[in-house]
N, CA, C and O atoms as a Tripos MOL2 file, in Angstrom:
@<TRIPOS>MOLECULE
protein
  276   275    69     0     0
PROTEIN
NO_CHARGES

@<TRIPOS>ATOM
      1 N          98.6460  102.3770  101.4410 N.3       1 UNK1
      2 CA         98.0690  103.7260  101.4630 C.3       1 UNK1
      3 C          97.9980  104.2770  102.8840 C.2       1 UNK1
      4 O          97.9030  103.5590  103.8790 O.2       1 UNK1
      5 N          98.0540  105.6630  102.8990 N.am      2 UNK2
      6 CA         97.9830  105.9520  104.1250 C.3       2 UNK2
      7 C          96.4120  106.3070  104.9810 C.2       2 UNK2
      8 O          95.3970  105.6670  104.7070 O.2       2 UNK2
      9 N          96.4200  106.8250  105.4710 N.am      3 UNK3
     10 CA         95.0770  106.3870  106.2760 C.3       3 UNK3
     11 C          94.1730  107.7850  105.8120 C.2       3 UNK3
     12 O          92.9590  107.7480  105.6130 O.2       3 UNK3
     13 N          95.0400  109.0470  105.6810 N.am      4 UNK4
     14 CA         94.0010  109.6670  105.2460 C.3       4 UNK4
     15 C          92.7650  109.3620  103.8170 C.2       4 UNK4
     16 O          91.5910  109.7150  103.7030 O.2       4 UNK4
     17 N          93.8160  108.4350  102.7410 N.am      5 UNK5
     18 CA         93.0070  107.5480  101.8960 C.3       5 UNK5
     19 C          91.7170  106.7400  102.6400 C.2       5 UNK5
     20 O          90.6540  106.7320  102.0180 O.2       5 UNK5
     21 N          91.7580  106.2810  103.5300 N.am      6 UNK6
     22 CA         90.8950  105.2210  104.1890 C.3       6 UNK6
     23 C          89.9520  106.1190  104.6410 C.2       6 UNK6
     24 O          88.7830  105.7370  104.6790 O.2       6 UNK6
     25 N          90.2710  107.3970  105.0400 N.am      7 UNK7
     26 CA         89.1950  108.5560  105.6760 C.3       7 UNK7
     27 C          88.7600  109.0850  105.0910 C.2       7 UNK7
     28 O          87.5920  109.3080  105.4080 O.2       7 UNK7
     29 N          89.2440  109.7220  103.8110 N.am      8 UNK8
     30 CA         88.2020  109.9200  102.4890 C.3       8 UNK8
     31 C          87.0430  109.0370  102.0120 C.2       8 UNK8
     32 O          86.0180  109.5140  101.5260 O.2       8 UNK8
     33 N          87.3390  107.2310  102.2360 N.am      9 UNK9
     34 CA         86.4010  106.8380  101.9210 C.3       9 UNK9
     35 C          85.5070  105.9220  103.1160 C.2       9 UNK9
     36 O          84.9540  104.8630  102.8180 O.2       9 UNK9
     37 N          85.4730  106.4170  104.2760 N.am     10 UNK10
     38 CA         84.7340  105.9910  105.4520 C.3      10 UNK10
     39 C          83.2420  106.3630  105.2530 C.2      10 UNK10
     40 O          83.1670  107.5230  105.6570 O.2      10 UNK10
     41 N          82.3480  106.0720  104.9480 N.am     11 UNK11
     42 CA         81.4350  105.4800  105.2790 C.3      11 UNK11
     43 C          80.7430  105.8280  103.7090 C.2      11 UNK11
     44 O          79.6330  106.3350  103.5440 O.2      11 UNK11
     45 N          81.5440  105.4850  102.7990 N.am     12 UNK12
     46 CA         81.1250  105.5570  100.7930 C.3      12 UNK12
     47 C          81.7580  104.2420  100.3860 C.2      12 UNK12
     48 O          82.8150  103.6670  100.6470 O.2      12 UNK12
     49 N          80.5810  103.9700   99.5650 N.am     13 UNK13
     50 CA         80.8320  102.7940   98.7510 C.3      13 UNK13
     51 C          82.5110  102.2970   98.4340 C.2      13 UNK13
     52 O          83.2650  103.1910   98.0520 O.2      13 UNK13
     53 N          82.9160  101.2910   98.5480 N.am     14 UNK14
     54 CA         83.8240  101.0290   98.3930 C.3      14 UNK14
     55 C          84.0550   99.7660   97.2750 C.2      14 UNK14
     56 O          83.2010   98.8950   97.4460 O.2      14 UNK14
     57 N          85.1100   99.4230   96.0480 N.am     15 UNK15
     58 CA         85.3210   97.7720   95.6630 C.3      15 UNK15
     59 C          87.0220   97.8470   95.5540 C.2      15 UNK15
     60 O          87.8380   98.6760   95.1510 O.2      15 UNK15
     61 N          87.0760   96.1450   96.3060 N.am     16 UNK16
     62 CA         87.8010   95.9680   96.5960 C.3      16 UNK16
     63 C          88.1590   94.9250   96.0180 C.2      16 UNK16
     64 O          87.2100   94.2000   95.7190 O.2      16 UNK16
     65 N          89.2710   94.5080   95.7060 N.am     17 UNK17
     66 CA         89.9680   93.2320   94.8560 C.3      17 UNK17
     67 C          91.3480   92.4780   95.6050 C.2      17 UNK17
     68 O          92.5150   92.7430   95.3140 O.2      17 UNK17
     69 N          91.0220   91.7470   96.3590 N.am     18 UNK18
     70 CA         91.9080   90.9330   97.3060 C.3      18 UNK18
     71 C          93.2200   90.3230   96.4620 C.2      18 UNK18
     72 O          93.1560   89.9500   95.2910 O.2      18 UNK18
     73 N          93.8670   90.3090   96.9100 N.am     19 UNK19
     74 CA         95.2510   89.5010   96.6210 C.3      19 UNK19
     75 C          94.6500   88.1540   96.2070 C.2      19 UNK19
     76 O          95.5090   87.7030   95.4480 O.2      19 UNK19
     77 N          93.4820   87.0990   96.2920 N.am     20 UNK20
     78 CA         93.3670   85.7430   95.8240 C.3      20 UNK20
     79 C          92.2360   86.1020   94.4180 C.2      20 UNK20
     80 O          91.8150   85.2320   93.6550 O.2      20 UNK20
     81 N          91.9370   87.4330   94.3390 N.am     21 UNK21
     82 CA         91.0860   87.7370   92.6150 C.3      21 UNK21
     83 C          89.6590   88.0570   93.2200 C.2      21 UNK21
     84 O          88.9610   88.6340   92.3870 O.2      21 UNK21
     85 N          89.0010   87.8390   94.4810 N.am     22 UNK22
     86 CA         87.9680   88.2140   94.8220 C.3      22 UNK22
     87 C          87.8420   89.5980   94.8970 C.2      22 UNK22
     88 O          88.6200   90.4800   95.2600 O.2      22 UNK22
     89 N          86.4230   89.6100   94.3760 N.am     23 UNK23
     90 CA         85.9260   91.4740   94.7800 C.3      23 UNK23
     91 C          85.0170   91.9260   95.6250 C.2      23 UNK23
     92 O          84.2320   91.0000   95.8320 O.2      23 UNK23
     93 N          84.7450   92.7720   96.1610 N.am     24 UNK24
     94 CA         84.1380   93.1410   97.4680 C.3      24 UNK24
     95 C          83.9400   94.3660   97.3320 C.2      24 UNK24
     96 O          84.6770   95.3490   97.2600 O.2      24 UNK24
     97 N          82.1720   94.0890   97.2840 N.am     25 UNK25
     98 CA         81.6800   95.4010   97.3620 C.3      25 UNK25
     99 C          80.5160   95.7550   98.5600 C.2      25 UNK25
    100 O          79.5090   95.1040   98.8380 O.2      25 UNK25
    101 N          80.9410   96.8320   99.0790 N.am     26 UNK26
    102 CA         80.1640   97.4730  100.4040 C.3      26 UNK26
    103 C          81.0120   98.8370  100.8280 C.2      26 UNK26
    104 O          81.9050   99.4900  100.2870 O.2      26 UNK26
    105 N          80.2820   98.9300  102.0570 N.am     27 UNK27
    106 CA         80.0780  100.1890  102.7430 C.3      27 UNK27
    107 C          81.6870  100.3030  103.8490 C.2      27 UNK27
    108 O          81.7650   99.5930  104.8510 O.2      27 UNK27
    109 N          82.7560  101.2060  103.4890 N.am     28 UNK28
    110 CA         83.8060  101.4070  104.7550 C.3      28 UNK28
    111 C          83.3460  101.6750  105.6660 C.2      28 UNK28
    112 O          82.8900  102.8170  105.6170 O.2      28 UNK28
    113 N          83.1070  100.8680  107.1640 N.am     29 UNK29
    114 CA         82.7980  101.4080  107.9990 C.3      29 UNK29
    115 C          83.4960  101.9890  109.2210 C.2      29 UNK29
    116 O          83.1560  102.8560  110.0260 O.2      29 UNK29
    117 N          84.7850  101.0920  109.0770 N.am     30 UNK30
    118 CA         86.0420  101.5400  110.2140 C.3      30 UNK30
    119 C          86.9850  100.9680  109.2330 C.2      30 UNK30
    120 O          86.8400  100.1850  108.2940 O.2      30 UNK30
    121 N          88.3640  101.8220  109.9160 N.am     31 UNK31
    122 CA         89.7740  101.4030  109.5330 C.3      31 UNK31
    123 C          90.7020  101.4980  110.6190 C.2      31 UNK31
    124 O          90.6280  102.2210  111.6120 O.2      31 UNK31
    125 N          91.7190  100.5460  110.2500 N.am     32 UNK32
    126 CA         92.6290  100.4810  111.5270 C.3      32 UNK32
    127 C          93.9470  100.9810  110.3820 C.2      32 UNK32
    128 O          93.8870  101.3840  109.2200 O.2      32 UNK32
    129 N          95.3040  100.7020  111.4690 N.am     33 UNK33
    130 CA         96.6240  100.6850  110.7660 C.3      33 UNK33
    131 C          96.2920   99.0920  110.0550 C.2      33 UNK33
    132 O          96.5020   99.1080  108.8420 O.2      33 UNK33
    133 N          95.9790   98.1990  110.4090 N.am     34 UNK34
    134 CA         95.7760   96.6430  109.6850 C.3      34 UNK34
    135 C          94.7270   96.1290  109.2420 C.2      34 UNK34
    136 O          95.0170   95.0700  108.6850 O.2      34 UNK34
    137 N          92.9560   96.4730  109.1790 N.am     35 UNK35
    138 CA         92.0140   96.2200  108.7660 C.3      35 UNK35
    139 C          91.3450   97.1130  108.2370 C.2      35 UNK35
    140 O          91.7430   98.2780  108.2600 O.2      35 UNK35
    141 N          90.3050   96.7940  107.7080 N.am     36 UNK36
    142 CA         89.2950   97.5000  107.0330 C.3      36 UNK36
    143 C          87.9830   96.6280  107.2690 C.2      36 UNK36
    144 O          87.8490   95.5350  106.7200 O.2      36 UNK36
    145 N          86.8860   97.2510  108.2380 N.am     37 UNK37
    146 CA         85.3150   97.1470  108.4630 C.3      37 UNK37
    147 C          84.3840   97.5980  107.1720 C.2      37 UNK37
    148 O          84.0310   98.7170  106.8000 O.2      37 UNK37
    149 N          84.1890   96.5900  106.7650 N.am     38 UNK38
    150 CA         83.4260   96.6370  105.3330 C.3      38 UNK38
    151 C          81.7960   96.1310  105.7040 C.2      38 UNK38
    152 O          81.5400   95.1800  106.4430 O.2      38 UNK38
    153 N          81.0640   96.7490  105.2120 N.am     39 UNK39
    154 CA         79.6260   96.3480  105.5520 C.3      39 UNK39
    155 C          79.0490   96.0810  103.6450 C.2      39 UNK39
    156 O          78.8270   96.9140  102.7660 O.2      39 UNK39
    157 N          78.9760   94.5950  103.6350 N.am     40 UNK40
    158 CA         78.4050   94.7170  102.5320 C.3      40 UNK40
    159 C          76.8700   94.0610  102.6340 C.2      40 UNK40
    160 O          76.3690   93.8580  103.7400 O.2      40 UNK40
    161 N          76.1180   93.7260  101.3160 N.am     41 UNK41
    162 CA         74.4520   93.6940  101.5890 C.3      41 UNK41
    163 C          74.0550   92.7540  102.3690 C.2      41 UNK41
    164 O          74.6200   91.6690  102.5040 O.2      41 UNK41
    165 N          72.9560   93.1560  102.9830 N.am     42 UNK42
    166 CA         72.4670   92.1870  103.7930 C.3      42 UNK42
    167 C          72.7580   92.8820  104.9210 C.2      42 UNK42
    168 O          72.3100   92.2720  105.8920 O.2      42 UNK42
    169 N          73.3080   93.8860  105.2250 N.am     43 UNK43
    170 CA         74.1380   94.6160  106.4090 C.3      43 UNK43
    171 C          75.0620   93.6790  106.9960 C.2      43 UNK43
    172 O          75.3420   93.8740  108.1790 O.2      43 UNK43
    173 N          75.6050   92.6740  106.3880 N.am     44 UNK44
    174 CA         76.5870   91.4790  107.4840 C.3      44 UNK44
    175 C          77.9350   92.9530  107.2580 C.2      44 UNK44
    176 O          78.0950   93.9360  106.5340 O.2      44 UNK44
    177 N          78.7180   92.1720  108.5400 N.am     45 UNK45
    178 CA         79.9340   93.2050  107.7650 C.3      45 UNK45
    179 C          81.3120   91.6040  108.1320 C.2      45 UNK45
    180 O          81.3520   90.4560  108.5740 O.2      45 UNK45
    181 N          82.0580   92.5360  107.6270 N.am     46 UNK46
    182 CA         83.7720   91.7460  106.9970 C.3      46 UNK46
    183 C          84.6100   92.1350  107.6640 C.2      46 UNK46
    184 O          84.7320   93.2980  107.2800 O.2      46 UNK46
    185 N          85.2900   91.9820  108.4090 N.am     47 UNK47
    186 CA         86.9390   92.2240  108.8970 C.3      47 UNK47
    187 C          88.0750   92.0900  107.8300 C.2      47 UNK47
    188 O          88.5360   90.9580  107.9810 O.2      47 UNK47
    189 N          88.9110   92.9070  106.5460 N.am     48 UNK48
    190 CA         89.1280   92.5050  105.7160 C.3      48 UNK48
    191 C          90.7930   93.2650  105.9950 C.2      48 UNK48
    192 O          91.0190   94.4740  105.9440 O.2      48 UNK48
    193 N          91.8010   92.1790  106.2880 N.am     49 UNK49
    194 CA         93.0260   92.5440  106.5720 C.3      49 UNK49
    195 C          93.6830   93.2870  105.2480 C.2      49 UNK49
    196 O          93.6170   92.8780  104.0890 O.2      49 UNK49
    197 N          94.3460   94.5090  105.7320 N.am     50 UNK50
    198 CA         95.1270   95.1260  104.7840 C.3      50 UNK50
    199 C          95.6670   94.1280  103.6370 C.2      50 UNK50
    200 O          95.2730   94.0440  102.4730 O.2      50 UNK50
    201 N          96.4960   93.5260  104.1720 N.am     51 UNK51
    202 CA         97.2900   92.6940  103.5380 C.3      51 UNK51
    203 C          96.6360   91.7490  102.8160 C.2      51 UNK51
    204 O          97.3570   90.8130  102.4710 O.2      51 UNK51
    205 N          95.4670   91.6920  102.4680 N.am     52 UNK52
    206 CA         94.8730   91.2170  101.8890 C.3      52 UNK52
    207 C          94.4410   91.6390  100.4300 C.2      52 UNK52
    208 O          94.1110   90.9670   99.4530 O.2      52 UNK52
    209 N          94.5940   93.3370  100.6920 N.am     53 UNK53
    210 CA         94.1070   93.9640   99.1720 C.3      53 UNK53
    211 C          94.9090   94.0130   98.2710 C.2      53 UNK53
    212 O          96.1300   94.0980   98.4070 O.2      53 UNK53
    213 N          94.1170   93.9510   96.9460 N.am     54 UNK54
    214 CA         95.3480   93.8760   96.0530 C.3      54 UNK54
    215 C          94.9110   95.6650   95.6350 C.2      54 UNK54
    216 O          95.8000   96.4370   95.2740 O.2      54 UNK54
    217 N          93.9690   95.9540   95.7130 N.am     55 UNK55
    218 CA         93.4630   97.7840   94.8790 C.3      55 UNK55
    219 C          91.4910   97.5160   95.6460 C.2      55 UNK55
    220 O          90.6260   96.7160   96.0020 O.2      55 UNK55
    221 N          91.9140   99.0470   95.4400 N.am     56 UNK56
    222 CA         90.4030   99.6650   96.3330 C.3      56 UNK56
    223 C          90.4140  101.1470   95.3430 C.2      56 UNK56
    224 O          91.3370  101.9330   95.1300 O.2      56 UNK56
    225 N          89.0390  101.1430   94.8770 N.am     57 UNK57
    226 CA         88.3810  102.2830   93.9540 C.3      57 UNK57
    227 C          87.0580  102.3750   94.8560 C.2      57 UNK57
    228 O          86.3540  101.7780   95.6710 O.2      57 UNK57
    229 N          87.2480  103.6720   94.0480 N.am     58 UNK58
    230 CA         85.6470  104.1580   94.9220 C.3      58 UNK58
    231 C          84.9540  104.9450   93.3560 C.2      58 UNK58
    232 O          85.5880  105.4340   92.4200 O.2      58 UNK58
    233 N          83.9750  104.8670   93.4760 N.am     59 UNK59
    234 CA         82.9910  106.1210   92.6000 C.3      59 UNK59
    235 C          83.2990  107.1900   92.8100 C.2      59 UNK59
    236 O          83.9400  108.0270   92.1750 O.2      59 UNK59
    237 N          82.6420  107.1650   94.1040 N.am     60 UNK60
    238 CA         83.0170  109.1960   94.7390 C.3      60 UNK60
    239 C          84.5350  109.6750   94.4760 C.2      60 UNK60
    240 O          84.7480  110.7020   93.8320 O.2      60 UNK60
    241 N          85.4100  109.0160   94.9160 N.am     61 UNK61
    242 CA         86.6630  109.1610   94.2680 C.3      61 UNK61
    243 C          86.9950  109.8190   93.0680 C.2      61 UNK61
    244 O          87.5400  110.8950   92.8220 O.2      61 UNK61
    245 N          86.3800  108.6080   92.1580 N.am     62 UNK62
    246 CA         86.5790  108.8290   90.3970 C.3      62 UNK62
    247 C          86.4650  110.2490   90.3150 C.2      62 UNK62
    248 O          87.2760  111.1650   90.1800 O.2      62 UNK62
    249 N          84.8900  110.1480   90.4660 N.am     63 UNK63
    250 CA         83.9470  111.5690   90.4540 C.3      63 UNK63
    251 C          84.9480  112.8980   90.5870 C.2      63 UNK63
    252 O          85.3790  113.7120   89.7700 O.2      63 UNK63
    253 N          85.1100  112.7030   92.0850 N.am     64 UNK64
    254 CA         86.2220  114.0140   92.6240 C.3      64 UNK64
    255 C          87.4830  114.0030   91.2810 C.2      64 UNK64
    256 O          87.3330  114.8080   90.3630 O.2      64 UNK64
    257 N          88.4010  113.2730   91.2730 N.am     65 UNK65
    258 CA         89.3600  113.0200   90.1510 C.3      65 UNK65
    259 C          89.2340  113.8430   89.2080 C.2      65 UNK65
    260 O          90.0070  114.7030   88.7860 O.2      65 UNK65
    261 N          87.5370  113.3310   88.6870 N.am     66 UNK66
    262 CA         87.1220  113.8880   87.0880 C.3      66 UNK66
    263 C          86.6650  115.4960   87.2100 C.2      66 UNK66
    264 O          86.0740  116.2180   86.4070 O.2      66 UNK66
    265 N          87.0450  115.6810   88.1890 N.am     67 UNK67
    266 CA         86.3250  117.4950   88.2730 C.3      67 UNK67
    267 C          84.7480  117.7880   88.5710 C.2      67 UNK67
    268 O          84.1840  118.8750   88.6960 O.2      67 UNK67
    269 N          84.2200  116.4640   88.6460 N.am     68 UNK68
    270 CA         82.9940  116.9050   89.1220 C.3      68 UNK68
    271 C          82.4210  116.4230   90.5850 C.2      68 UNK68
    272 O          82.5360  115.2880   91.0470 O.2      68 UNK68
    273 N          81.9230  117.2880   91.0640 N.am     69 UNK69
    274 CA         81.6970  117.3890   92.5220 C.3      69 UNK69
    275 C          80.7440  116.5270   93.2150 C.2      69 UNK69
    276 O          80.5810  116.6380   94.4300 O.2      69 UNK69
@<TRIPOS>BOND
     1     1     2 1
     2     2     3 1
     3     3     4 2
     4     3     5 am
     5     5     6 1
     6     6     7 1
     7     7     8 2
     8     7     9 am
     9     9    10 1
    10    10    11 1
    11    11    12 2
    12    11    13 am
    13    13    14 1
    14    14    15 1
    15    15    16 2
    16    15    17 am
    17    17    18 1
    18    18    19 1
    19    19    20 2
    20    19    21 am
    21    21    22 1
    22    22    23 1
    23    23    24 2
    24    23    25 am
    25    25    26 1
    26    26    27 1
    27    27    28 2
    28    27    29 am
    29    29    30 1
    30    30    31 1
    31    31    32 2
    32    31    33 am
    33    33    34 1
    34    34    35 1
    35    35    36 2
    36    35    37 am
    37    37    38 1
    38    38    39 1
    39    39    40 2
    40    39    41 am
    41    41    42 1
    42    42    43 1
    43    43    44 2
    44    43    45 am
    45    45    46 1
    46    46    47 1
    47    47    48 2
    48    47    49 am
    49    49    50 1
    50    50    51 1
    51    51    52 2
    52    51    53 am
    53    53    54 1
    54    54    55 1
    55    55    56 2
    56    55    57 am
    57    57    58 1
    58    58    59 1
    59    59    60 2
    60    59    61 am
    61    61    62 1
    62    62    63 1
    63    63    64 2
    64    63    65 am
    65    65    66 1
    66    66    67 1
    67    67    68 2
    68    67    69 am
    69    69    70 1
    70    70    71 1
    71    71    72 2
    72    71    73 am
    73    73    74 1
    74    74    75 1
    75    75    76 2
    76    75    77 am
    77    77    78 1
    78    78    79 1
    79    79    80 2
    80    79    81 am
    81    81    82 1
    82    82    83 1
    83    83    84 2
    84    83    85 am
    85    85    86 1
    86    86    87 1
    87    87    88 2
    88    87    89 am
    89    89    90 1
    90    90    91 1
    91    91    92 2
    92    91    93 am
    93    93    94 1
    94    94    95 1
    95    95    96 2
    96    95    97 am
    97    97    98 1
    98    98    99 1
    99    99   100 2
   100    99   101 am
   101   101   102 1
   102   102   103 1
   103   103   104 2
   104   103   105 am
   105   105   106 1
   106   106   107 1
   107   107   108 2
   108   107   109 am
   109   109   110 1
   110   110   111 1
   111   111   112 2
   112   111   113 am
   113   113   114 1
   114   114   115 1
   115   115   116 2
   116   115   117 am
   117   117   118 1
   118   118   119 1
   119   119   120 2
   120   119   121 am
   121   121   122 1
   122   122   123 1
   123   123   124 2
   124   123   125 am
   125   125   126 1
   126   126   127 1
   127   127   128 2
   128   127   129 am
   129   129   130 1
   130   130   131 1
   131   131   132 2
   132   131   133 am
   133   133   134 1
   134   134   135 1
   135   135   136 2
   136   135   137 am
   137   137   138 1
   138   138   139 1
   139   139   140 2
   140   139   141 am
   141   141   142 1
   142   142   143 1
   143   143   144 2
   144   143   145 am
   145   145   146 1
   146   146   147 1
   147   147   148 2
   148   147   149 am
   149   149   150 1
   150   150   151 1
   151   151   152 2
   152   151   153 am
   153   153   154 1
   154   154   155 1
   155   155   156 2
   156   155   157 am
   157   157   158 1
   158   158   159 1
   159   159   160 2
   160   159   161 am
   161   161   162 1
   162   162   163 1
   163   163   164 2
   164   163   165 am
   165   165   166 1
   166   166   167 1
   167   167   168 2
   168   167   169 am
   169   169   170 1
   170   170   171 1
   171   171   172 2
   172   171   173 am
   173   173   174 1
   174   174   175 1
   175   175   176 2
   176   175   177 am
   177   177   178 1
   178   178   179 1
   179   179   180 2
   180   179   181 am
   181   181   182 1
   182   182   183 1
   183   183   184 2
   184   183   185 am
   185   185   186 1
   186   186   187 1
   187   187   188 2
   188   187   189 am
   189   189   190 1
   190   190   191 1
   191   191   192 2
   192   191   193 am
   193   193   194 1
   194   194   195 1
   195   195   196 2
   196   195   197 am
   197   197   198 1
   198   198   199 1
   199   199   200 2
   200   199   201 am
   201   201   202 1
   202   202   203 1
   203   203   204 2
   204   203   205 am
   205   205   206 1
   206   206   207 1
   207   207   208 2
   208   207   209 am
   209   209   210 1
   210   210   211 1
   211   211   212 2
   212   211   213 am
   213   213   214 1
   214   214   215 1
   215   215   216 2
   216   215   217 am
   217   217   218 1
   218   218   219 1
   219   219   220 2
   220   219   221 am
   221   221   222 1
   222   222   223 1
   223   223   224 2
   224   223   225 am
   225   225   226 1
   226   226   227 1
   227   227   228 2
   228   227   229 am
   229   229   230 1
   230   230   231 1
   231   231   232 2
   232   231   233 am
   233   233   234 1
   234   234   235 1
   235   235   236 2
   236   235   237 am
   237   237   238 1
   238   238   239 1
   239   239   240 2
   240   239   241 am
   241   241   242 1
   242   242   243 1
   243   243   244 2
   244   243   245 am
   245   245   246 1
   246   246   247 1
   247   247   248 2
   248   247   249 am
   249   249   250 1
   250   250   251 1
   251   251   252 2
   252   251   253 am
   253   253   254 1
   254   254   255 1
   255   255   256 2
   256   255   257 am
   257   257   258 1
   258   258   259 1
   259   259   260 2
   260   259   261 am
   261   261   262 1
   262   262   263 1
   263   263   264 2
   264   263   265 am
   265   265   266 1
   266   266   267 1
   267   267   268 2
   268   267   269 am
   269   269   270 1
   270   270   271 1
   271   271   272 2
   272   271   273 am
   273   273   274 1
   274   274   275 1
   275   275   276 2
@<TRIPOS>SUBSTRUCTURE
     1 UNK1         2 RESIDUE 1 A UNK
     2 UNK2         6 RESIDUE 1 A UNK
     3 UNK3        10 RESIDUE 1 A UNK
     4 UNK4        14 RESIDUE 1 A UNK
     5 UNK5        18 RESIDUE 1 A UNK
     6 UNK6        22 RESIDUE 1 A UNK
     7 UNK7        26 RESIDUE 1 A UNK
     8 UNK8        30 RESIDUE 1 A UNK
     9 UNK9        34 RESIDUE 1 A UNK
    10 UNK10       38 RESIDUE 1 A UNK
    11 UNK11       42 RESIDUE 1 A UNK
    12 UNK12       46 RESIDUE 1 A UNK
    13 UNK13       50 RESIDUE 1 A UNK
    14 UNK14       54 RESIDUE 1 A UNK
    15 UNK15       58 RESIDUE 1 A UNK
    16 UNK16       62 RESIDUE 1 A UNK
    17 UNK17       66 RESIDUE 1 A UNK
    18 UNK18       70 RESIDUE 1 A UNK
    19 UNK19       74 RESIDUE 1 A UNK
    20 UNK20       78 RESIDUE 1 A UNK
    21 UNK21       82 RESIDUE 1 A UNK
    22 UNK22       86 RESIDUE 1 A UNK
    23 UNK23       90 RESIDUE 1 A UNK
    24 UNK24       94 RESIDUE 1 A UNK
    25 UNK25       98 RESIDUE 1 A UNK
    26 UNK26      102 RESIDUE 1 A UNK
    27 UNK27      106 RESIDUE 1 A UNK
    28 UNK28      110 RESIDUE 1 A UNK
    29 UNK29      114 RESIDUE 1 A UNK
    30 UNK30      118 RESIDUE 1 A UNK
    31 UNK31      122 RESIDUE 1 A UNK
    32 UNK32      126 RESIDUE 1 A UNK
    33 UNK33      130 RESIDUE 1 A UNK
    34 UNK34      134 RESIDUE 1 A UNK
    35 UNK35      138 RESIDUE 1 A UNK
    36 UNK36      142 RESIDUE 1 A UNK
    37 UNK37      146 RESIDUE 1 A UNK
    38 UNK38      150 RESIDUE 1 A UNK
    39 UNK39      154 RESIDUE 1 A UNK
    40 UNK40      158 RESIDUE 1 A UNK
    41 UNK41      162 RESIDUE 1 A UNK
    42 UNK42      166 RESIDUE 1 A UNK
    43 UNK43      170 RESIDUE 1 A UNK
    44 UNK44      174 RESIDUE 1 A UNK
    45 UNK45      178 RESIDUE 1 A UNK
    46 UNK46      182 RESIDUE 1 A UNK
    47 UNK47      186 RESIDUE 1 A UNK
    48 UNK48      190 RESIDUE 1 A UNK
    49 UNK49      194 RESIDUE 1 A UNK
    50 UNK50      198 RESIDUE 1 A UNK
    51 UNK51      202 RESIDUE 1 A UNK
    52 UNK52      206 RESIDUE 1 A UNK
    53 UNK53      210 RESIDUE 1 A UNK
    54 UNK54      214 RESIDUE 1 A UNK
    55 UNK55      218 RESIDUE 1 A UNK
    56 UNK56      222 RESIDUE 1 A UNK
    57 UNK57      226 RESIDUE 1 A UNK
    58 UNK58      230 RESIDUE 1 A UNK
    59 UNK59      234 RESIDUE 1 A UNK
    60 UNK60      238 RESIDUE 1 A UNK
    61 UNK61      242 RESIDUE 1 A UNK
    62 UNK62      246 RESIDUE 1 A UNK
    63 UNK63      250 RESIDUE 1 A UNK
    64 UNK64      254 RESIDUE 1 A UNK
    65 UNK65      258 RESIDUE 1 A UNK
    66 UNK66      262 RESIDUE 1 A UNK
    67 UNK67      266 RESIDUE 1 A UNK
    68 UNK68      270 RESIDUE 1 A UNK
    69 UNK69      274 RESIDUE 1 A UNK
């Protein structure tokens, strides 16, 4: 995906499903061309290499999608 995807969802809930079946849910906090800064509970945060994701959904996303604001 390109990065304006990653900037739509900077600093909104994010889940994420890695290439090994794990899911990951938290807060986008930065993006590079190769990572993604994920803050999930507890406030720890994740360094989570592109190449690692297998798919990334958001709520707010959906939401927008479905016509409602």
């Amino acid at each position: 995906p390109s990065l304006d995807f990653y900037a739509r969802l900077r600093n909104k809930e994010v889940k994420i499903k890695t290439a090994a079946g794990n899911q990951i849910v938290g807060t986008l906090v930065a993006y590079s061309p190769y990572d993604l800064l994920i803050e999930i509970a507890g406030g720890e945060q994740i360094i989570l290499p592109k190449h690692a994701i297998a798919f990334t959904s958001s709520p707010t996303l959906k939401r927008r999608e479905e016509g409602v604001a």
